[in-house]
C-alpha positions, 0 to 999 in steps of 0.5 A, a space after each residue: 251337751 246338757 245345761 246345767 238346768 237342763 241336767 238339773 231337771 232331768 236328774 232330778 237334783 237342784 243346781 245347788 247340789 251340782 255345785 256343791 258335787 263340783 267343789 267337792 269333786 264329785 261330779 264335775 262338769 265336762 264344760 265350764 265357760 270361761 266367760 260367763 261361769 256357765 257349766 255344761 254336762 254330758 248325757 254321759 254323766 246322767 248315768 253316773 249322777 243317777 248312781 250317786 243318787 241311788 247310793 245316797 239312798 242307800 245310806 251312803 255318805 258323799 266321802 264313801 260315795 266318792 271311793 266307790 265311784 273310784 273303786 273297779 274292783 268289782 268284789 269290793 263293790 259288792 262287799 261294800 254294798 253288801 254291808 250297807 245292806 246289812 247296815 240298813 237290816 239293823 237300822 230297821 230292825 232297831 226302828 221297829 224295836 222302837 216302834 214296839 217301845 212307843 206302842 207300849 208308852 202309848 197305851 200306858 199313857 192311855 190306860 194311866 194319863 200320866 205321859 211318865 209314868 212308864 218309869 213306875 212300872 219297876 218293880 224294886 227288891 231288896 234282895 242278899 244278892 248270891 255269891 258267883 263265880 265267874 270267868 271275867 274279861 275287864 276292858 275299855 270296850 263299847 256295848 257293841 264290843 260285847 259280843 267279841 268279849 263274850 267270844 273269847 270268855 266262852 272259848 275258855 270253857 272247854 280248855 279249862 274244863 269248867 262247867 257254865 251255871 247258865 249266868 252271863 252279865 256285865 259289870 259297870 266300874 266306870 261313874 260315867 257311862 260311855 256307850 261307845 268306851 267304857 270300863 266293863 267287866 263281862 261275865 260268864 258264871 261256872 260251877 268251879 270255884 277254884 277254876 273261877 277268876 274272882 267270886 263275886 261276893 254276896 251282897 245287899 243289893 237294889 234289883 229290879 227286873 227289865 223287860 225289853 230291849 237294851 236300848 230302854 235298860 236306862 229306864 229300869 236305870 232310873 228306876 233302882 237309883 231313885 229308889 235308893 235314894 228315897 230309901 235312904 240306902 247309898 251305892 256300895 260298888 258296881 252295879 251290874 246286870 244278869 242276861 236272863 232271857 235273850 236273843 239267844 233264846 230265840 226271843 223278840 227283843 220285847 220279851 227280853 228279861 234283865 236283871 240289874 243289881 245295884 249293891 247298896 248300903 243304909 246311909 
């Protein structure tokens, strides 16, 4: 048997950690003297602590490490560790989007001095925004929902034989953003109007254009609402945004292209 230093040592992992894994359950160790409290481990259970090491780096929390070390089907094993890596795919790839992002707010501040001054950089219009018809689905769903809507707008089109004009969006009803739930219209644009159901009505809108991942969209945000009020013009509905250029076009996220609109009215 192995001293609780000892195993410590060995496996690289502080006694404070070992009896938090005992209180919690984790990993026990095979002797506790009565006496003196001292805890002993089996060379058996190095192989299992140097699991629960390689899990924690894969991202695993203690609670899925706990139901793996649980878990003999060796199918939902794989399953689970081929989703973990699926998950750290994403994680890295949102890092390098936000790599990207900061190159870009490194050299404007290089080239302008101003720390902020990333936020300048939109272009504002006012433009008579065009009418649309659209297929829509309105639901309290998170942006990470949008591609099931979005599913369910496009399996439409060819049951109702209509024609897609190439316009997909989102409309923003709720006053409050809530990325994980929050009341958004998706829209798929087509060229029946008959077929459509609502028509997005022309209006006078604030409109900027977002170059860049969504994860910035809150910039160009800022940038419209700013600029609405220094003009003297208020909100007048839902503001909303149109997918120009996308991941489906086989783009880098920084070569993305959103257009948002803010239908706006003169104080």
């Amino acid at each position: 048997m192995l001293s609780i230093g000892e195993f410590s040592r060995i496996c690289q992992v502080s006694v404070k950690t070992l009896h938090h894994y005992d209180r919690i359950g984790l990993l026990k160790p095979i002797r506790v003297d009565a006496f003196t409290g001292y805890r002993s481990y089996s060379r058996a259970q190095m192989e299992q602590m140097l699991y629960i090491q390689r899990l924690k780096r894969y991202g695993f929390s203690l609670g899925e490490i706990q139901e793996i070390l649980s878990c003999s089907d060796e199918r939902i094993l794989f399953s689970k560790l081929l989703q973990q890596k699926e998950k750290l795919i994403q994680k890295k790839r949102e890092a390098e989007q936000t790599i990207s992002e900061l190159s870009a707010h490194l050299h404007d501040f290089e080239r302008t001095g101003n720390i902020m001054g990333y936020q300048k950089n939109y272009e504002i219009q006012l433009t008579e925004a065009p009418a649309r018809n659209v297929l829509a689905c309105r639901q309290k769903m998170g942006v990470n929902d949008f591609g099931r809507y979005y599913s369910t707008l496009y399996e439409r089109v060819p049951k109702e034989k209509v024609t897609p004009s190439g316009l997909t969006g989102a409309i923003y009803h709720d006053e409050e953003f809530n990325p994980e739930c929050s009341d958004i219209e998706l829209i798929v644009g087509i060229r029946e109007k008959e077929k459509a159901d609502k028509v997005m009505e022309s209006a006078l809108c604030a409109m900027t254009v977002h170059k860049g991942p969504y994860s910035s969209l809150a910039d160009a945000y800022g940038a419209l609402v700013s600029w609405i009020k220094e003009n003297d013009y208020i909100e007048n509905g839902a503001p909303y945004d149109i997918y120009v250029k996308t991941q489906f076009d086989s783009l880098a996220p920084e070569d993305w292209e959103t257009e948002i609109y803010f239908p706006v009215k003169k104080k």
